[in-house]
Every structure is written in C-alpha cells, then in structure tokens.
C-alpha positions in Angstrom: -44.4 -74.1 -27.1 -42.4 -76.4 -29.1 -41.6 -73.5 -31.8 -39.6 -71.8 -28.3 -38.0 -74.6 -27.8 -36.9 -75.6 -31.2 -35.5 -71.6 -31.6 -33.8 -72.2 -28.0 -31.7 -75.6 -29.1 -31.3 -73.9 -32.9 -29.7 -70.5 -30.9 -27.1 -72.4 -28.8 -26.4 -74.7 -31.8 -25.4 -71.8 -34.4 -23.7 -69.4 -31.1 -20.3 -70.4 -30.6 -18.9 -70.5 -27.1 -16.7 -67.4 -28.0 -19.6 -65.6 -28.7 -21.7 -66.3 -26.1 -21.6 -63.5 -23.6 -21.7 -61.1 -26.7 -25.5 -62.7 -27.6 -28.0 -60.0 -26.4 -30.5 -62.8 -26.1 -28.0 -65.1 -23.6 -27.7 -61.6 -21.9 -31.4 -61.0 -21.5 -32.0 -64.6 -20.1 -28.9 -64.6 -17.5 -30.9 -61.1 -16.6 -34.2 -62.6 -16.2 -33.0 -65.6 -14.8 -30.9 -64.3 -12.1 -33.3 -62.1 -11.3 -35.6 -64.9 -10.4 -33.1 -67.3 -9.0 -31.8 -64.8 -6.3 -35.3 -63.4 -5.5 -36.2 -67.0 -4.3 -32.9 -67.4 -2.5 -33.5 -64.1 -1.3 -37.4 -65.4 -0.1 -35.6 -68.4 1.7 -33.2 -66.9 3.6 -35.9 -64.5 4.6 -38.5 -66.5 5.1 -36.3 -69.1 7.4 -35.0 -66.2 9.5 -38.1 -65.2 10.1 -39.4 -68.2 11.6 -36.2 -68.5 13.7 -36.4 -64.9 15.6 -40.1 -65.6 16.0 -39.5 -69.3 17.7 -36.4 -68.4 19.5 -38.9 -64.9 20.7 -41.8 -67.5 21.5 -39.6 -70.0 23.2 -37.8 -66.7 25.1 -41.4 -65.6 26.6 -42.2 -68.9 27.4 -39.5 -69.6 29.5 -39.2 -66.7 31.1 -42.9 -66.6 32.4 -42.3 -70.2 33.7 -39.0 -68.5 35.4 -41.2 -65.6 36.8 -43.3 -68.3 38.6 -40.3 -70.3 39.8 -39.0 -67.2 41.3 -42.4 -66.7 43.0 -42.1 -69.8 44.2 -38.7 -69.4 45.8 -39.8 -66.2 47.8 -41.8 -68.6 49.5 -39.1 -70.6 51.1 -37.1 -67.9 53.1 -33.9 -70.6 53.7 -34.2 -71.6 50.2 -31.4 -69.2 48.9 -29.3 -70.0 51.8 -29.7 -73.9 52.3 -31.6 -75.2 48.7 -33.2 -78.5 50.4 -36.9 -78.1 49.4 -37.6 -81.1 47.3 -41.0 -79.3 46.0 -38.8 -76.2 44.5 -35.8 -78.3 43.5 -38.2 -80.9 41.8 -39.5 -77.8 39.7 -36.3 -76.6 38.8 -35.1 -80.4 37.4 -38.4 -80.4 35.7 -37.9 -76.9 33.9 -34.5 -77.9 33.1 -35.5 -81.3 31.8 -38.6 -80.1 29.5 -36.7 -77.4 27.7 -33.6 -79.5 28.0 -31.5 -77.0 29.8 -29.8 -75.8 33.0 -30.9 -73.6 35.7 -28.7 -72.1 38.6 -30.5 -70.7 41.0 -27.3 -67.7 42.7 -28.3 -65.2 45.6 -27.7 -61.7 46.5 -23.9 -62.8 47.4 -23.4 -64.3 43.8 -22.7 -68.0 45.3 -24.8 -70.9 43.0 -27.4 -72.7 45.9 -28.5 -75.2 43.0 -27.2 -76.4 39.9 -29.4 -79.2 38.0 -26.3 -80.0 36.5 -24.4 -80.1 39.9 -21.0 -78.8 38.6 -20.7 -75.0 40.2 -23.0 -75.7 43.3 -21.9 -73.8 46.0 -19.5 -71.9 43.7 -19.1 -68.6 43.5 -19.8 -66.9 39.9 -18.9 -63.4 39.0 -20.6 -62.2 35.6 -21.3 -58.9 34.6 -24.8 -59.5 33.6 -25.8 -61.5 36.7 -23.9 -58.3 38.8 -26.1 -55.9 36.5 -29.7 -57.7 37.0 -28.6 -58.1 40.9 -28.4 -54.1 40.7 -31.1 -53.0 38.4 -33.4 -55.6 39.2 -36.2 -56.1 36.8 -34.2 -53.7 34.2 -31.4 -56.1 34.4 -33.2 -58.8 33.1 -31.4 -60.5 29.8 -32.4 -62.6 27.1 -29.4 -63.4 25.0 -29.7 -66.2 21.9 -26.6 -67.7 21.0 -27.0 -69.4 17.4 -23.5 -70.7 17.0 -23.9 -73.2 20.0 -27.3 -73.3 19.9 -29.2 -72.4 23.0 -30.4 -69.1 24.7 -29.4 -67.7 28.0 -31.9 -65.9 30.1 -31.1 -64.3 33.2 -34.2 -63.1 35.8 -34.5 -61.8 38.9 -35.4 -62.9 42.3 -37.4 -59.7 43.3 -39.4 -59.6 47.0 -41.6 -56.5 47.4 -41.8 -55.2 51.0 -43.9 -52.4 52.3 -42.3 -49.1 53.7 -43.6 -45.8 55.3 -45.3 -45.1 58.5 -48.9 -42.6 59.2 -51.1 -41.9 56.6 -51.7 -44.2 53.5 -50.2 -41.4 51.4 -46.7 -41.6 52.9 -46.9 -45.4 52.7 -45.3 -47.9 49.3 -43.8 -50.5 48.4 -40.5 -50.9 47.2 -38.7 -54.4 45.2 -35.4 -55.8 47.1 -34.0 -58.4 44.6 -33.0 -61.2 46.6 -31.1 -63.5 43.8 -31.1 -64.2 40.3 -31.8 -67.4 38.1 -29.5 -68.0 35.5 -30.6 -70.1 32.7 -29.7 -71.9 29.5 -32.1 -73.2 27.1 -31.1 -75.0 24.1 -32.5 -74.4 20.6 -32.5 -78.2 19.4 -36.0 -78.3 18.9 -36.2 -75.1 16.5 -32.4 -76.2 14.5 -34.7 -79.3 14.0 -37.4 -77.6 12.5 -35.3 -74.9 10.3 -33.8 -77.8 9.0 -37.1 -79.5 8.0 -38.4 -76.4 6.8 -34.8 -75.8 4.8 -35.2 -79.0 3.0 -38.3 -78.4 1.6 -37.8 -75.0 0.8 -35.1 -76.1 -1.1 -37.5 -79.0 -3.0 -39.8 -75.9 -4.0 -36.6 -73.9 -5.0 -35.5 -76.5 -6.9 -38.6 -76.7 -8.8 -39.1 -72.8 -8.9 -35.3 -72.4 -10.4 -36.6 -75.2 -13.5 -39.8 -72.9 -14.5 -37.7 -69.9 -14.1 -35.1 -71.4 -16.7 -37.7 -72.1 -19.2 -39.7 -69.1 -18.7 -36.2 -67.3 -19.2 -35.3 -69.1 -21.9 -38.6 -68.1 -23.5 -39.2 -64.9 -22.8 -35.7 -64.7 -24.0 -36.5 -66.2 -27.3 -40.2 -64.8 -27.3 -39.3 -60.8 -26.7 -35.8 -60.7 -29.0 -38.0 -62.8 -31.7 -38.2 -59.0 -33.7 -34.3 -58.9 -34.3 -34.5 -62.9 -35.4 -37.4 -61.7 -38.4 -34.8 -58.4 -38.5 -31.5 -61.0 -39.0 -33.3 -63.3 -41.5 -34.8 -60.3 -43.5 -31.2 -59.0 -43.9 -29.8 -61.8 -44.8 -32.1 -62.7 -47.4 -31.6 -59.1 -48.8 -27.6 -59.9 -48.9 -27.9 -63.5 -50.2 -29.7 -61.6 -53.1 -33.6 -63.3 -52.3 -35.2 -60.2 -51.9 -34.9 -56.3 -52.2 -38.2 -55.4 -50.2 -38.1 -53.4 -46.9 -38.7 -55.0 -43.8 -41.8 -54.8 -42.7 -44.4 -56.1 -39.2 -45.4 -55.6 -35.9 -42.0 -54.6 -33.7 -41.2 -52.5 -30.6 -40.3 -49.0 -30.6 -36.7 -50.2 -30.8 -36.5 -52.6 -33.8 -38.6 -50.4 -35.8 -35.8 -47.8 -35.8 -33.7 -50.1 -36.3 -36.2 -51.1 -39.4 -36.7 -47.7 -40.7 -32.7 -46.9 -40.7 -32.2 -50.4 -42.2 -34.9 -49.6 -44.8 -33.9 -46.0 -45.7 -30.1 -47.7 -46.0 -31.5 -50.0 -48.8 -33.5 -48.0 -50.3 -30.2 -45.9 -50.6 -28.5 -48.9 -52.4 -31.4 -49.6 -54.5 -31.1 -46.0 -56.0 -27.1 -46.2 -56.3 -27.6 -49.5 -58.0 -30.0 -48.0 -60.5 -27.9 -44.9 -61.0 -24.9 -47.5 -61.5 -26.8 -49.4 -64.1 -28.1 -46.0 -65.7 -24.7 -44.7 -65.8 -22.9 -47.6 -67.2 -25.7 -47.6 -70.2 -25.1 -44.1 -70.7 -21.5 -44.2 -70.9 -21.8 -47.5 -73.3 -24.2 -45.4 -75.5 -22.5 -42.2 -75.2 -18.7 -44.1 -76.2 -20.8 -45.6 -79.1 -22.6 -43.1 -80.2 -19.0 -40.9 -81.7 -17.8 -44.4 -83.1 -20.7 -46.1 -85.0 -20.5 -42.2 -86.8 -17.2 -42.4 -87.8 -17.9 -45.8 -88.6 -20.7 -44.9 -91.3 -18.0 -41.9 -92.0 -15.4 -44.3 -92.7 -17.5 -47.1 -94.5 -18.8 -44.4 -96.7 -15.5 -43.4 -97.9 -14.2 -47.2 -98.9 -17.5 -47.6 -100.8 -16.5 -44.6 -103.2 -14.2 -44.9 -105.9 -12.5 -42.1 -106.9 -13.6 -39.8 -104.2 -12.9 -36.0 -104.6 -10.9 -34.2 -102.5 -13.2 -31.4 -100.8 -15.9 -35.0 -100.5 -12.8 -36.9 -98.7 -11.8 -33.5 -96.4 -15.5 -33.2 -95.5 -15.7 -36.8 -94.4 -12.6 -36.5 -92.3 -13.1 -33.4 -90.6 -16.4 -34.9 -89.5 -14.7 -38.1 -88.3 -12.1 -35.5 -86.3 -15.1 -33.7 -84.8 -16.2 -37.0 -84.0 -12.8 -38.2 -82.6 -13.5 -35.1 -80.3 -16.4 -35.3 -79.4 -15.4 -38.8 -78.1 -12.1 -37.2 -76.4 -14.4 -35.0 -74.2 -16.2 -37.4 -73.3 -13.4 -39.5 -72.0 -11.6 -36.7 -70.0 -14.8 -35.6 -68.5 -15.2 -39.2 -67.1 -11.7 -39.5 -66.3 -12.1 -36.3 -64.3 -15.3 -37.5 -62.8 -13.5 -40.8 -61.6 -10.9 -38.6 -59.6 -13.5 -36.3 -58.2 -14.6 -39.7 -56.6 -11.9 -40.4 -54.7 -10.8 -39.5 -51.4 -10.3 -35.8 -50.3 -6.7 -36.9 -49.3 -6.3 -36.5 -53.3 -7.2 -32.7 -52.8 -3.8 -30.3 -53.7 -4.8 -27.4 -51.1 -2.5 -24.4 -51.4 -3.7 -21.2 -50.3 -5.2 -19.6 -53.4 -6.7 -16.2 -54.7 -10.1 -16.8 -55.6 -10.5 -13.6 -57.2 -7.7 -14.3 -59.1 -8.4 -17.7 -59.9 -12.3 -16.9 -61.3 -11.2 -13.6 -63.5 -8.5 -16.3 -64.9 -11.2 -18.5 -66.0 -13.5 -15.8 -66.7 -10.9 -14.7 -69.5 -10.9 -17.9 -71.2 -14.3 -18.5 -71.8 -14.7 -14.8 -73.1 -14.1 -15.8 -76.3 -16.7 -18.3 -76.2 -19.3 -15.6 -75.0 -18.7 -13.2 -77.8 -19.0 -15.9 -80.3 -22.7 -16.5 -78.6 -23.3 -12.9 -78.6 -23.4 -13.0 -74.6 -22.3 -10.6 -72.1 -20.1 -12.0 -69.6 -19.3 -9.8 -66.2 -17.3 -10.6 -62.8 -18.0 -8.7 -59.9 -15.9 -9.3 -56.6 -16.8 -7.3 -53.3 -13.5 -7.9 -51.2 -10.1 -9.7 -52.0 -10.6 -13.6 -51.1 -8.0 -16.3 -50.2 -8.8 -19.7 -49.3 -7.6 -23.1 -48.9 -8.5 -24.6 -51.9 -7.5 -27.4 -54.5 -7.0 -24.7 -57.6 -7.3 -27.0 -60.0 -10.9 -28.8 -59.3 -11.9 -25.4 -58.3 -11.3 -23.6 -61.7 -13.0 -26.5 -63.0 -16.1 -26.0 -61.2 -16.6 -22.6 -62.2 -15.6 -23.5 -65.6 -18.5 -25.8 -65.8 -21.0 -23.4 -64.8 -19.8 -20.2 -66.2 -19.2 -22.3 -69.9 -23.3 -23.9 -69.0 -24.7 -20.3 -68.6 -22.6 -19.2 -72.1 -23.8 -21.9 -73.6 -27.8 -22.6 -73.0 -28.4 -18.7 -72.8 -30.4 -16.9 -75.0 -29.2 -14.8 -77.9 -27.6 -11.6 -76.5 -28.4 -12.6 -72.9 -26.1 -11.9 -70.2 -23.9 -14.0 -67.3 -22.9 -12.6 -64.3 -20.5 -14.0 -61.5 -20.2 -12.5 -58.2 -18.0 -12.9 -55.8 -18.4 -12.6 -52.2 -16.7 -14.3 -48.2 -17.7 -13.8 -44.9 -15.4 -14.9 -41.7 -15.6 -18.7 -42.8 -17.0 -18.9 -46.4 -16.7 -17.6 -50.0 -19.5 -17.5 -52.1 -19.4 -17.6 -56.0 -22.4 -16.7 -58.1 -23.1 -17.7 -61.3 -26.4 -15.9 -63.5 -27.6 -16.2 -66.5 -30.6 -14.9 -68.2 -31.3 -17.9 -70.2 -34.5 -20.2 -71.0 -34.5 -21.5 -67.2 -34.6 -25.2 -65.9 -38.1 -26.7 -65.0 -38.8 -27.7 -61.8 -38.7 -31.2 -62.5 -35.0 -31.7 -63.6 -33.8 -29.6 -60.9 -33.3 -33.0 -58.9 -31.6 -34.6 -61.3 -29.2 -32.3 -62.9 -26.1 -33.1 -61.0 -26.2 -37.2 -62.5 -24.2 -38.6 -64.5 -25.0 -37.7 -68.5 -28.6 -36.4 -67.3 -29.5 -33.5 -69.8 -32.8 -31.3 -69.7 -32.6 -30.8 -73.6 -30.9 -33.5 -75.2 -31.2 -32.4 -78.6 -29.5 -29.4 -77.6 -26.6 -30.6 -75.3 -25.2 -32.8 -78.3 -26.1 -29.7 -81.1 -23.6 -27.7 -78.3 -21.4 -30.5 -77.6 -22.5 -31.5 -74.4 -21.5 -34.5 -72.3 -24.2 -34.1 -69.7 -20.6 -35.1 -66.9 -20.4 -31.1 -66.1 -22.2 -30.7 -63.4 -21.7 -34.0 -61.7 -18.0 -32.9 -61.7 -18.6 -29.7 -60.4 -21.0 -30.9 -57.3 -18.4 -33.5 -56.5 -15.2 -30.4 -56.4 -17.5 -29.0 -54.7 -18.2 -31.8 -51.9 -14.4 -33.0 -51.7 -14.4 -29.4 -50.3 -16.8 -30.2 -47.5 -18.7 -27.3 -49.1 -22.7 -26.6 -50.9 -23.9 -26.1 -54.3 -27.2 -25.0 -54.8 -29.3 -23.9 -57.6 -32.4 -21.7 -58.1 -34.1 -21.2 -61.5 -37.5 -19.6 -63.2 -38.4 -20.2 -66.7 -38.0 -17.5 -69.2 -35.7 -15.2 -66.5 -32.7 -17.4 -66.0 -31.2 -19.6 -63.1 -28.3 -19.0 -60.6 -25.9 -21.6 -59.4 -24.7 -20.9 -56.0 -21.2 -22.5 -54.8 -20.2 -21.8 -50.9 -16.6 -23.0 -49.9 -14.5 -22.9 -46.7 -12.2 -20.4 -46.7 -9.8 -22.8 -44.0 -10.0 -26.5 -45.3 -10.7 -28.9 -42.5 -9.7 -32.9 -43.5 -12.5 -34.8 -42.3 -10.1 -37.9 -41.4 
C-alpha cells in the first residue's frame, strides 16, 4: 500500500500541469472516480426522493381516511352545512387542523365556506375548478395535490350522502350518491422537510466518506492497472540511456504486450542495423587498406633496390596501378551506394525505353562475355516505356548481367528477358553458373558480403554490387528477387512500375 502511494506522489511530482489532461493514468482515475462520485450522488438524490413520495403518499392516505370519517360525521348533522354550530364536529375539525398543522374549509353544494379553522373566508364564497369538479364527479373528483415549493399538500374530498331510490320489487330498487359538499384541505409538509433534511445531512457524512475511499481506490487502481506501461517506460528508457539492449519482457495485458512485441521487434531491428553498421564500417576499413598496404609493400620494395631494371620497375608499377584501381572501384561503388541511400526525391524520372536502355548495356559488357568465353542473349517480348531514373536503372542491370558474366562457368550462357504487364516490367537475368547455396541467399544484398571471397577479389570484386542494385531497385518502390540451384545457375528477378508513384 505504501508502494501506491509513493508511485501516486512520484506521478504528480514528474507530470507537469501542462501535461496533465494528456496522462492516460490522470485520465483513467478522473474515469473511475467520477464514475463513483456521481453514482453516490446519483444514490442520494434517489434515495431521498424516494422517501419523500413515499411520506408525502403515507401522510396523503392518512389524512384523507381521517377526512372520509369527518365527512361521515357531517352527514350526521343535517343543518351542519347550512348553519356550522355543532361544537362536537367543529371541535374535530380544529383538532384535524391542529395535529397535521393545517387548515380545513368545510364549502357546500352552493360553494359558500360554512367553517374555516383559520376564520378568514367563512361565509365566503370560493370558486375553484377543482372544488366545481369534485362537487360534479363526486368520488372521481377527489384530489390530492403536493405542493413542494411551499411545502404542504392540498386534498380535496367529497361530502357524499347515499339515498335509496326505486319502488316494487327489490330488483328495481338502488342506491345512488348525492354529494352534498366538499372539504378542502391543506396539510403542511414540515414534519417530512424536517426529516429529508436530517436524512440529507447524513447522507452527505457517508458521501463524504464514500467520495475519500473512492479517491484512493481511484488513485490506485489508477496506479495499480497502468503499472505495465510504467515497467514499459522504464525499460525504454534504460534501452535509450544505453543500460541495456534486452527485450522487454513479464506478465502484461493483451494491450501492453503488443505494444511489447512491436517495441521488441523495433529493437531487435536496431540491433541488427547497428551490427550491420559496425560490419560495414570494418569492411570498408579493411577493404580501403587492403589496395594500400600492397602498394605500400610495392612501393617499399622498389626504394630498397638499387639499381632496379626497367621491365622489374614497370612490373612493380603496373601492379601499384592495378592496385590504385582496384581502390578506385571500390570508392565509386560506395560513393554510388551512399546516393542510393538517399531520398527518392534524388530519383531523375524521365520516361525511358527499357528495351532500349538493357540492349545498351547489354552491348557493353559483350566484350567482357567473349573474353570469358560466355554467351550473352536479350530477349524482349513487347516494346516497354517506363518512368524510370535511367541512370540507377542501367546500373542495376549492369550489376547483375556483369555478376552472371563473371561467376559463370566456362562457356556457360546469360540470358536476359524482358517482359511488362499493365503496371510492371519485368527483367530477367540467367546464368548457368556454379549457383548460390541456400545459406548466403539472405545475405547477398549487404554491404561487401561475398559467397566466394577468394574468387570475388581473383575477379575484382567489391562485394557493393548487389547492395547497389537492391537499393535502385527500392528507390523505385519496386522487388528484386532471386532463385538459385547449385550446379544449374540462378536467376535474378527485378519488377519495376511502369508509372512512378512519389511516396511523399
């Protein structure tokens, strides 16, 4: 318990006043406790109105059964409605009126008052709809009428006399009810405003009391319930301040935990981009190095010698050029990877002929398939134009068509095909070369990754190709794919829009 309370003072502490109506914890106890507060404000009102139309019903009855009786009691003095001087009638009439602290006027069939107890309209005449009604309807005009604003209720009851009627046999004989007056009556409601009020006060000592435990059951269901996205905050944070690069992990609601799982995939996202960072920062450092520390030895070789001879010295330096080259490819290749990472707002789209475009760079690396003794062929099903950066496109299919020359086998063949539907062209690259294994298939497109590394710098490699041609390819919002067997050859598969679409 004192945990919940510590969180509760340590919450309003770090939340600024600003920010309070943003807190989904401040949210979640104004919910709970308004929930509870107007429920038992609700329960009052309820409960007090309640006992005031059942005591001001009660009190009604009441009264009006003691006015039934009173009325009986009239009937029995004939002159009584005419000339009110029966001291046993008018001594129940001042004691009604004085034990519910009221008034009675006692008004016959003429609607003149023949007693007052409060002696102000005696012997007046009063005309009121209700007391013309009852004097008509008789028992059906009887009226019971509570008046809270000034406190009392009025009651208005008949004076009924039954007579016989009928002459001969039973069956034509009855009775029928001649209303002979009508008591008008006003009762006053002191008594029950008395109690509500007594009953309002302490309903308002429990309220008070209810409204404190409802704070602090707010406040810590609050605190108690949103206690997952607390562990969730403090996890995060300690993964940004550098403490920890675990994923988050215990018990949560349905919620948090995919909240946890997105949060979890996200850094184990970064932790692979980091890693890849690192890897490809020491491959570029060994890489760069790797051209230098030769001509280096080259170089150092050379100034040891006295005397060198002239086909020694132009050996040396047309190694140290190749080397110089080798270290120029390199560079571009990154420099060329660096733009590929940029925006696509870099992109130069024109509208281009593929076809065009492919048997372009198709003829320049000709050359470099007859020196490997490889057949290369292009094969285009219909005329393409797209919307297409020309120059990162002819790169991409430079890459893959100068890969499939390169690592094929001796006297093998690479075919590129061509191909568009209504929204895409496809371009096909096949080679019947020593294949890719299974396992490097996921890792061909990084940075200086290289399934035969021995090879790749025999050929000249960089290991950069690929990863320049997948990112072209993206910039485009379009695919590259790649299926290969061993010992039958592999086929790079690149699908682009034919209309670019900027994703901004």
């Amino acid at each position: 318990m004192k945990k919940y309370f510590v969180d509760i003072l340590n919450f309003f502490k770090q939340l600024k006043i600003s920010n309070l109506l943003k807190s989904l914890r401040f949210r979640f106890f104004i919910i709970v406790f308004a929930t509870g507060f107007l429920s038992c404000i609700i329960m009052h009102i309820l409960i007090l109105q309640s006992y005031e139309d059942r005591a001001v019903n009660v009190k009604s009855n009441e009264v009006q059964t003691q006015l039934r009786i009173l009325a009986d009691h009239l009937l029995k003095y004939d002159n009584y409605l005419n000339n009110p001087t029966s001291t046993v009638i008018n001594a129940e009439l001042d004691m009604l009126a004085n034990l519910y602290d009221g008034r009675v006027m006692v008004i016959n069939d003429n609607l003149k008052v023949v007693k007052d107890t409060y002696n102000i309209s005696q012997g007046k005449t009063i005309i009121s709809v209700e007391v013309v009604n009852c004097l008509k309807e008789g028992s059906k005009g009887a009226l019971s009428k509570y008046d809270q604003g000034n406190g009392y209720i009025e009651m208005i009851t008949p004076i009924i006399e039954t007579k016989g009627y009928g002459e001969g046999d039973v069956s034509e004989k009855g009775e029928k009810e001649v209303v002979r007056g009508v008591l008008l009556t006003s009762v006053s409601t002191d008594s029950i405003e008395t109690t509500l009020d007594i009953l309002s006060k302490r309903a308002q000592l429990i309220e008070g009391i209810i409204t404190l435990v409802i704070f602090v059951y707010a406040a810590l269901v609050s605190i108690g319930l949103l206690q997952p996205f607390t562990r969730i905050t403090a996890a995060i944070n300690d993964v940004k301040a550098g403490y920890t690069d675990e994923p988050i992990v215990g018990p949560n609601y349905f919620e948090t935990e995919q909240i946890i799982r997105a949060f979890n995939a996200l850094l184990k996202r970064m932790k692979v981009l980091n890693d890849s960072r690192q890897e490809f920062v020491s491959n570029v450092s060994h890489e760069l190095k790797t051209p230098i520390t030769s001509m280096k030895v080259l170089a150092d070789s050379l100034l040891a010698q006295d005397n060198v001879p002239n086909e020694v010295y132009k050996d040396f330096m047309t190694d140290i050029v190749s080397e110089i080259d080798r270290e120029d490819k390199i560079i571009n290749d990154l420099l060329s990877l660096v733009k590929m990472d940029k925006t696509a707002a870099d992109l130069n789209i024109t509208n281009v002929d593929v076809v065009e475009l492919v048997e372009i760079v198709c003829k320049r690396l000709r050359p470099i398939a007859v020196k490997h003794n490889i057949e290369l062929t292009l094969e285009s099903k219909r005329a393409i134009t797209a919307e297409i950066d020309e120059v990162k496109i002819s790169l991409v299919i430079m890459n893959l068509v100068e890969n499939a020359i390169k690592y094929n086998k001796d006297q093998g063949q690479v075919k590129v095909e061509l191909d568009a539907d209504h929204q895409f062209f496809t371009v096909k690259v096949m080679d019947t070369g020593e294949g890719i294994p299974e396992y490097a298939l996921y890792h061909i497109y990084e940075r200086f990754y290289r399934v035969d590394k021995s090879r790749s710098r025999q050929i000249g490699g960089t290991g950069l190709g690929l990863a320049i041609a997948k990112n072209a390819v993206l910039m485009h919002r379009g695919t590259i794919d790649v299926e290969s067997k061993p010992d039958v050859g592999t086929t790079f598969t690149v699908k682009i829009p034919l209309i670019y679409t900027n994703p901004k």
